[in-house]
N, C-alpha and C positions, 0 to 999 in steps of 0.2 A: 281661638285663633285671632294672632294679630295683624291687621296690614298696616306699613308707613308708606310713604312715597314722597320725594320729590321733584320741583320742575319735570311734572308730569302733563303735557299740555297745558291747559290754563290753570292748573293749580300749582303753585309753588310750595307749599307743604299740607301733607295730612293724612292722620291717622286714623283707621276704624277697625271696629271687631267684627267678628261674622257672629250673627245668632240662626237660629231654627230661621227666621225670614228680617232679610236684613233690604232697608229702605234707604235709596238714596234718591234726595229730593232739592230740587233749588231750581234758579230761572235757565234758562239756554245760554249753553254759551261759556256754561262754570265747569264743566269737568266732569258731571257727569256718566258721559259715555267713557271718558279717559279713565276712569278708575272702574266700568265693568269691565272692558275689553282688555285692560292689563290683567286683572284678576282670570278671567278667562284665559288669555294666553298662559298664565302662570299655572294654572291648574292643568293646560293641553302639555304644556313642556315638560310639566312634572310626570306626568302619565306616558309623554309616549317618548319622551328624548333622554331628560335627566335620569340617573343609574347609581345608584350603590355600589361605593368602592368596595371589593372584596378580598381578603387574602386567603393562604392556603392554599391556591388552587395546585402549586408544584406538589401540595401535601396530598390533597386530594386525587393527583395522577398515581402519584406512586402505592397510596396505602388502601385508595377504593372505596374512601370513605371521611368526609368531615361533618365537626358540628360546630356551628356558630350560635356566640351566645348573644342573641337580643337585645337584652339588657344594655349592653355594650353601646351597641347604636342609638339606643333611645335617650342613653347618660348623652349623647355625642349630638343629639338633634339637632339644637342648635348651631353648633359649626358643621352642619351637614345641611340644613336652609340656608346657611348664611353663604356658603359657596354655591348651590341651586341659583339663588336668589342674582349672585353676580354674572354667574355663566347664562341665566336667562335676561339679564339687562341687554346683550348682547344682540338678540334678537328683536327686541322692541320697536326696529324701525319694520321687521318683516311682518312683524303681530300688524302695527297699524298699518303697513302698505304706503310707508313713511318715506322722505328721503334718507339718503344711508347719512347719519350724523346727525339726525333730528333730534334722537334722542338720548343724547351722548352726555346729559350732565344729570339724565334720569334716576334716580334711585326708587327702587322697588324692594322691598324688604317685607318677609314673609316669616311670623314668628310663630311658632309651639313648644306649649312646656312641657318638658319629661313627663310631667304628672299627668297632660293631659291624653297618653301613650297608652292604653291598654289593649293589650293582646291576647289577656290570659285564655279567654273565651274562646279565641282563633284556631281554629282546624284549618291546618293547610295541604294538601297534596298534590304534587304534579308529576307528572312521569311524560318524559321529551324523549320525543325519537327521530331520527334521521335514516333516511333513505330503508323504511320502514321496519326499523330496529331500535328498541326502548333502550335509550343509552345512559340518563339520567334520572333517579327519583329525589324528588324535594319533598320535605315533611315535617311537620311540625303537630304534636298532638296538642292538645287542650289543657290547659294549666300547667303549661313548661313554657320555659323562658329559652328553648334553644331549639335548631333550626338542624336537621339532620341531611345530609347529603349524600349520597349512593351514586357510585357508577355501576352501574349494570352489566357494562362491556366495557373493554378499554378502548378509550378514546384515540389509542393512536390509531388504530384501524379502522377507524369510522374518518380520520382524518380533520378531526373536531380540533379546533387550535384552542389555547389557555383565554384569549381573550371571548368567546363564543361562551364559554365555559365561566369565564366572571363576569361577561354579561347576565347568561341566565341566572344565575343564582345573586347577583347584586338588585336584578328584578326582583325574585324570590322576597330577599330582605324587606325592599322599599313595600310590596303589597300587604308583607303581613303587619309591618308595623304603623304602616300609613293609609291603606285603606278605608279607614272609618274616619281617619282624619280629614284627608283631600278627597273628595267625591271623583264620580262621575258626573259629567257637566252638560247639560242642555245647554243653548241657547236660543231664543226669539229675538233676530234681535228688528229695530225699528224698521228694517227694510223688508221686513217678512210679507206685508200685504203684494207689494209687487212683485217679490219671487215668486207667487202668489199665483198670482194670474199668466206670467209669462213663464214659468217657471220650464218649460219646454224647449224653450229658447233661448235658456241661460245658461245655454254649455260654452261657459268663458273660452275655457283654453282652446275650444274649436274656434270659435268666432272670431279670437286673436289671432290666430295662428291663421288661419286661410287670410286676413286681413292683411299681415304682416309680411306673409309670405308673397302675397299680390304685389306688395310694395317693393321687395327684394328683385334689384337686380341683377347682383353681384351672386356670391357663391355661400348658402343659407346655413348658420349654426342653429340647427334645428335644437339642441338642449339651454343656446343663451335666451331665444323665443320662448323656450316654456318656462323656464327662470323668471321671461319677464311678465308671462300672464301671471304666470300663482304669484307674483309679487307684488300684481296690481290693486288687488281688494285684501282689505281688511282681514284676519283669519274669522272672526267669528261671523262675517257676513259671508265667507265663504263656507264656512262650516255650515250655518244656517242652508244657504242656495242650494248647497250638498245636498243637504237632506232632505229640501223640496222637491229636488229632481228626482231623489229613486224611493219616491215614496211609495212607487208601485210593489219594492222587493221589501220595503220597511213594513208595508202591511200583510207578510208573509206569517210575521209573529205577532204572539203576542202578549202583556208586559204581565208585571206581576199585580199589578194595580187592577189589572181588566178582570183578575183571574183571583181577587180577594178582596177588592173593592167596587163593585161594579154599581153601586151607589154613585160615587164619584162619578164615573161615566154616564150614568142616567143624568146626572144636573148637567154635565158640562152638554149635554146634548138638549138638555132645554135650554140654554142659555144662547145656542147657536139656529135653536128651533127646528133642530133636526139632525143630519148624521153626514158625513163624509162617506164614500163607498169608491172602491175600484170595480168597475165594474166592466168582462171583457179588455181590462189592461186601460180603460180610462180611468180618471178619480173624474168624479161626479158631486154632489150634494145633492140630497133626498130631504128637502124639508117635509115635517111632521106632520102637517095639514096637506100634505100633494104627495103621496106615497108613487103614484104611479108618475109624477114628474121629478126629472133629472137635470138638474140642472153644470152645467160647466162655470169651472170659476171665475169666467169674464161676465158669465150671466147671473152670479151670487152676488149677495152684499158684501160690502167692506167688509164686515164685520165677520162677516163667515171667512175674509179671505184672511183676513188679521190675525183667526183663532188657529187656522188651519197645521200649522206645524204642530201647533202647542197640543193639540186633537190627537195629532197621530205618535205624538210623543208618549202620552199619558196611555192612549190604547194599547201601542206598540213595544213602546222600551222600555216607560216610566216602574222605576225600586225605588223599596226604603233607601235608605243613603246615598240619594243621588241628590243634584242642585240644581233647581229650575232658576236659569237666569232669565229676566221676561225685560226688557228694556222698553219701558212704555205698553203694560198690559195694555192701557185704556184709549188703545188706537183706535179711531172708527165705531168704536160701542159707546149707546144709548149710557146717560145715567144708570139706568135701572140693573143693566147690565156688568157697570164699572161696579155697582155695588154688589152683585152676585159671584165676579172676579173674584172680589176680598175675600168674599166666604168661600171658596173653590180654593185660593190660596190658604185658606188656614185649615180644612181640611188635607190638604195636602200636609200642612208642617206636623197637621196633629198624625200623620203614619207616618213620618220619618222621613216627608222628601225636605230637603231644603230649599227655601225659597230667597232669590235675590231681586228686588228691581230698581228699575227709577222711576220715578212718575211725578206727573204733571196736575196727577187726579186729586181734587180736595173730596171726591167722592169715596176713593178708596179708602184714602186715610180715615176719614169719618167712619166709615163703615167696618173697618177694622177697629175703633177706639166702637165701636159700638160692643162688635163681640167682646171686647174686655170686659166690658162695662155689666157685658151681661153676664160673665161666668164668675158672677157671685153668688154664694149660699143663701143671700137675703133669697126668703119666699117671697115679697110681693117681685122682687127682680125676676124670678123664675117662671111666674103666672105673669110679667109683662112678656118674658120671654117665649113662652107657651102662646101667650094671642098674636104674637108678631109675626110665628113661624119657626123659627131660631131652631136648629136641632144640636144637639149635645157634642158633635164633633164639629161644628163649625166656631164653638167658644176657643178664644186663645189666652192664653195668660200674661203680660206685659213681660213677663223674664223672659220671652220664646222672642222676642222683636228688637231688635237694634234701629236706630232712624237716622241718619245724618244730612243735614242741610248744608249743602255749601253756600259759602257765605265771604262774604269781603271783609279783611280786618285790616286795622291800621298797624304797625309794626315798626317801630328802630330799625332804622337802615343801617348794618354793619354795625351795631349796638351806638350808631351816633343821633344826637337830635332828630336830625330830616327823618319824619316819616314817611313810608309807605303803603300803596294799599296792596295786599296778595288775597288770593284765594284761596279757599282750606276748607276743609269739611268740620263741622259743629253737631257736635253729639244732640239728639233733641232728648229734654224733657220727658219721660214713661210714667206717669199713674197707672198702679194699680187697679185704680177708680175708674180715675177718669181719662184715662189713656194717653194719644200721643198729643202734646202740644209741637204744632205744625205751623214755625210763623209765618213761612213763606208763601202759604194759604192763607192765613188769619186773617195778615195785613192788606192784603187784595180784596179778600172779604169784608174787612173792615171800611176800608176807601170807599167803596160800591155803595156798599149801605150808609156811608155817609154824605155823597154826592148824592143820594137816592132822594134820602131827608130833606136836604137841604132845597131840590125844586121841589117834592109835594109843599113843602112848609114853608117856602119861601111869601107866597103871598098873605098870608095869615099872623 
């Protein structure tokens, strides 16, 4: 999968791929958050707005039955993102909570190759019914390339109209062939510590709404009010806050990770030094060492407050082929910590979740070029790997990692002399060996240890 973008907040052009865990890194201020939050909105619009055009359906009233062939759409990918892609530019100012026109000379563009389409594997079946009568089955078996459709009853008498009817089954299409493409999407993002702690208190649209309403003297459009809260914030901070607020009905379940990997959950619980609990309809923390104390999350550390979504995500929700987007894992946590991060993130990519961040951390990065470094056949690497600790699913491969640095280039203005400076993302450097070369670290590191030099050694 490929992304381009333009005059997308401070970046004026660039393009990246998405791998098993893809890294964006550079100073504040370069774009960053503007290239997860779009990506993010583009995966919510794909999922729950954007819809597969479909025909037949006057075929399927009268004869009780269609089949569509797959193949078909998957040949058509590309001009089926590339209209996605424009009908969601559309949106961009609502994604960021923008003014209307902010983002009007945007381009976002979202590429997949037919080849990378596979279905065959895909068992599909659904059976939809209204007003407690099965009116339509969808189906698709396993190594067919076409999509079977049944009415059950007829739809005039259910009173089902044609467009309801190429809604569902334009859904139908997009899940079987897209599905393992475009994930289900987590986010954390940088404001998670203090939805955190207040998180009781961040029912937006209440707190606008009686504010706004107080303010109303005249005669109140109570649906242009709530237009203007949900348009206030950001979607994935609102998404995020969401999810902190009804964390009491999110820990109802629980995910498949808890219930096949509970290894995973044993580390990320020592990494927080103990466990999250609802307890009586509060959430609480039980650290490890104080079993019979509870603590509330104004009375936790940052650090418990920072992990806390990312906790109930992984216990609750977290599947193979979802994407953890983490915007600044390394908020609030100790080194030692950022570096057990890396390893919790690469066991995660090694069962199938995908992982996105940004970060600021020259700890993570280190610590991920370490598992590379260590998931080589050489035995003495094996036996350093064995006294370090290191277990066999926290190695990553360098082919599983994409890195990108935003960065400042000079450029031909309108192809004339006068140069410019823009910002753009720069693919980083992957060894096999020796893993990610990170300059936007390096050279920080660099400066330090040479100012450092420079007073011990000066009077010598």
């Amino acid at each position: 999968m490929k992304i381009k973008v333009k005059n997308l907040g401070p970046l004026r052009q660039a393009e990246y791929e998405l791998g098993d865990l893809t890294i964006i890194c550079g100073r504040n201020n370069t774009g960053k958050t503007y290239v997860t939050y779009a990506l993010y909105g583009f995966f919510d619009y794909w999922k729950s707005t954007y819809n597969f055009s479909v025909k037949n359906i006057n075929k399927l009233i009268e004869n009780g039955h269609i089949s569509i062939n797959l193949s078909e759409y998957r040949d058509k990918i590309s001009d089926i993102l590339k209209q996605a892609c424009k009908k969601y530019q559309k949106f961009l100012d609502r994604i960021f909570a923008a003014r209307e026109g902010t983002f009007d000379d945007t381009i976002f563009e979202f590429y997949v190759r037919p080849e990378e389409i596979n279905f065959d594997d895909v068992e599909y079946k659904r059976t939809i019914s209204l007003a407690k009568t099965e009116f339509l089955e969808i189906f698709k078996e396993k190594e067919q390339e076409v999509l079977k459709i049944t009415l059950l009853t007829d739809a005039t008498e259910l009173d089902v109209s044609k467009e309801i009817l190429r809604d569902l089954i334009g859904r139908a299409v997009k899940e079987v062939l897209m599905d393992k493409i475009i994930p289900d999407v987590f986010i954390a993002s940088a404001e998670r510590t203090g939805a955190a702690i207040f998180r009781k208190d961040l029912d937006f649209a209440r707190n606008r709404l009686v504010e706004q309403i107080g303010e109303k003297k005249s005669k109140i459009n109570i649906f242009s009010l709530i237009q203007k809260v949900t348009e206030s914030y950001a979607l994935p901070v609102r998404d995020n806050v969401d999810f902190t607020r009804r964390l009491e009905d999110v820990a109802k379940k629980q995910s498949e990770i808890a219930k096949k990997y509970p290894h995973i959950l044993e580390e990320f619980r020592d990494i927080i030094g103990g466990e999250y609990r609802i307890i009586r309809g509060e959430l609480v923390f039980v650290p490890q060492k104080g079993k019979k104390v509870r603590l509330s999350m104004g009375e936790s550390s940052s650090a418990v407050r920072s992990l806390l979504d990312i906790g109930f995500y992984l216990r609750h929700i977290a599947k193979p082929g979802d994407m953890l987007m983490i915007d600044e894992p390394e908020l609030n946590l100790h080194p030692e910590n950022q570096r057990r991060i890396a390893r919790l993130i690469a066991r995660l990519i090694n069962i199938g979740i995908k992982v996105f961040i940004t970060t600021h951390s020259d700890y993570i990065i280190k610590e991920l070029n370490t598992l590379i470094m260590l998931n080589q056949p050489d035995k003495e690497i094996q036996q350093i790997r064995e006294a370090e600790g290191y277990k066999e699913d926290e190695l990553i491969s360098s082919d599983k990692i994409k890195v990108y640095m935003t960065k400042a280039d000079m450029v031909l203005l309108d192809g004339h002399k006068r140069k410019t400076k823009i910002l753009t993302l720069v693919k980083a450097d992957i060894d096999p060996v020796l893993g990610i070369e990170a300059e936007t670290f390096d050279k920080t590191i660099d400066d330090m240890n040479r100012i450092q030099d420079a007073i011990i050694f000066c009077g010598s």
